[in-house]
C-alpha positions in Angstrom: -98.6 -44.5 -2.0 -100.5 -47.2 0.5 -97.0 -49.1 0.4 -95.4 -45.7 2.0 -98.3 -46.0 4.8 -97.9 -50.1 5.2 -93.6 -49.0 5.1 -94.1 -47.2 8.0 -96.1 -49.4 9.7 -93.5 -52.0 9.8 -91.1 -49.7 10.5 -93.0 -48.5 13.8 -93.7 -51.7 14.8 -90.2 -52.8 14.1 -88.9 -49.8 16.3 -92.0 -51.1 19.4 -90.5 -54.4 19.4 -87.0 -53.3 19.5 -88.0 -50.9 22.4 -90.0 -53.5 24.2 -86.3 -56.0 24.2 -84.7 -52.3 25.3 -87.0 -52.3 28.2 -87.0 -56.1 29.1 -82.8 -55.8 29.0 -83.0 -52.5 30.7 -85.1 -54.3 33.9 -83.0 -57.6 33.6 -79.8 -55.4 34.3 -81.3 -53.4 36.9 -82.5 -56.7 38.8 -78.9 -58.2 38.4 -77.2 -55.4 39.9 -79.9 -55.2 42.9 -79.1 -58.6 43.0 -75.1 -58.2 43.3 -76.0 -55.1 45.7 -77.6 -57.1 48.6 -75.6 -60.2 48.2 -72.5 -57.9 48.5 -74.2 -56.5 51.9 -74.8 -60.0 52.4 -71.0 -61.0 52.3 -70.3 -57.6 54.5 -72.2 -58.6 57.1 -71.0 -62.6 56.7 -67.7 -61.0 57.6 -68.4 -59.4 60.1 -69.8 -61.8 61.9 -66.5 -63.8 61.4 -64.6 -61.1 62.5 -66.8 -61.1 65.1 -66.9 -64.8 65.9 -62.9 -64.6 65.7 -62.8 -62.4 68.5 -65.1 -64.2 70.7 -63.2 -67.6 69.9 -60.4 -66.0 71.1 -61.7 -64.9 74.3 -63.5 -68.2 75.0 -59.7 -69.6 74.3 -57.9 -67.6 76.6 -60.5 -68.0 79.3 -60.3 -71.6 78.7 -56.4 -71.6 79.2 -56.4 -69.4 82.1 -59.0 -72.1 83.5 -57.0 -74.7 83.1 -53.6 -73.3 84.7 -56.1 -72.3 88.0 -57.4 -76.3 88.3 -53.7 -77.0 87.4 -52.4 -75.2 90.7 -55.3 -76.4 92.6 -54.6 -79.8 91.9 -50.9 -79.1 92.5 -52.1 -77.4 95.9 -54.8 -80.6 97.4 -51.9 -83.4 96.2 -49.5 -81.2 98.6 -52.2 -80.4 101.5 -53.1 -84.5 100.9 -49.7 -85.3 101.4 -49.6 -83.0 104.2 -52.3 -84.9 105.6 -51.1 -87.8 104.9 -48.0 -87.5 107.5 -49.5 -86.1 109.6 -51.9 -88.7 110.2 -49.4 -91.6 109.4 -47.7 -89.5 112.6 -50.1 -89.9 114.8 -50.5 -93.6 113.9 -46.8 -94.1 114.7 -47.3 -92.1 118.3 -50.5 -94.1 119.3 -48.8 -97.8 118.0 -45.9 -97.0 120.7 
């Protein structure tokens, strides 16, 4: 009859130490999927800061191509008020030579 007792005690501490690798998978799965969780929010709010930066890029392209077509015509507009100027200056030269 003590081998019934001694039995049982290996049994119970059989059925601890299963519990115990239960517990430790159990917390190790639970970590892991908190894990996943936040880098999953992580990547949501890494795209939408690219959606975000997208936008802005696009603005600051626009803006830059609208700047450029205004210095364009300015140029366009001091080469033709130069020239503009130009004769008339190059006019008065001619008058006050003769």
């Amino acid at each position: 009859m003590t081998q019934v007792p001694h039995r049982l005690d290996e049994a119970m501490q059989r059925l601890s130490a299963a519990l115990e690798r239960l517990e430790a998978t159990v917390t190790r799965r639970i970590e892991a999927e908190l894990s996943h969780a936040d880098l999953e929010e992580e990547l949501a709010v890494m795209q939408d800061d690219r959606s975000r930066l997208g936008l802005e890029l696009d603005a600051a392209l626009a803006q830059t191509s609208a700047l450029e077509k205004a210095r364009d015509e300015v140029l366009t507009r001091l080469d033709r008020t130069s020239l503009g100027i130009r004769a008339v200056l190059g006019d008065d030269d001619d008058r006050t030579q003769t």
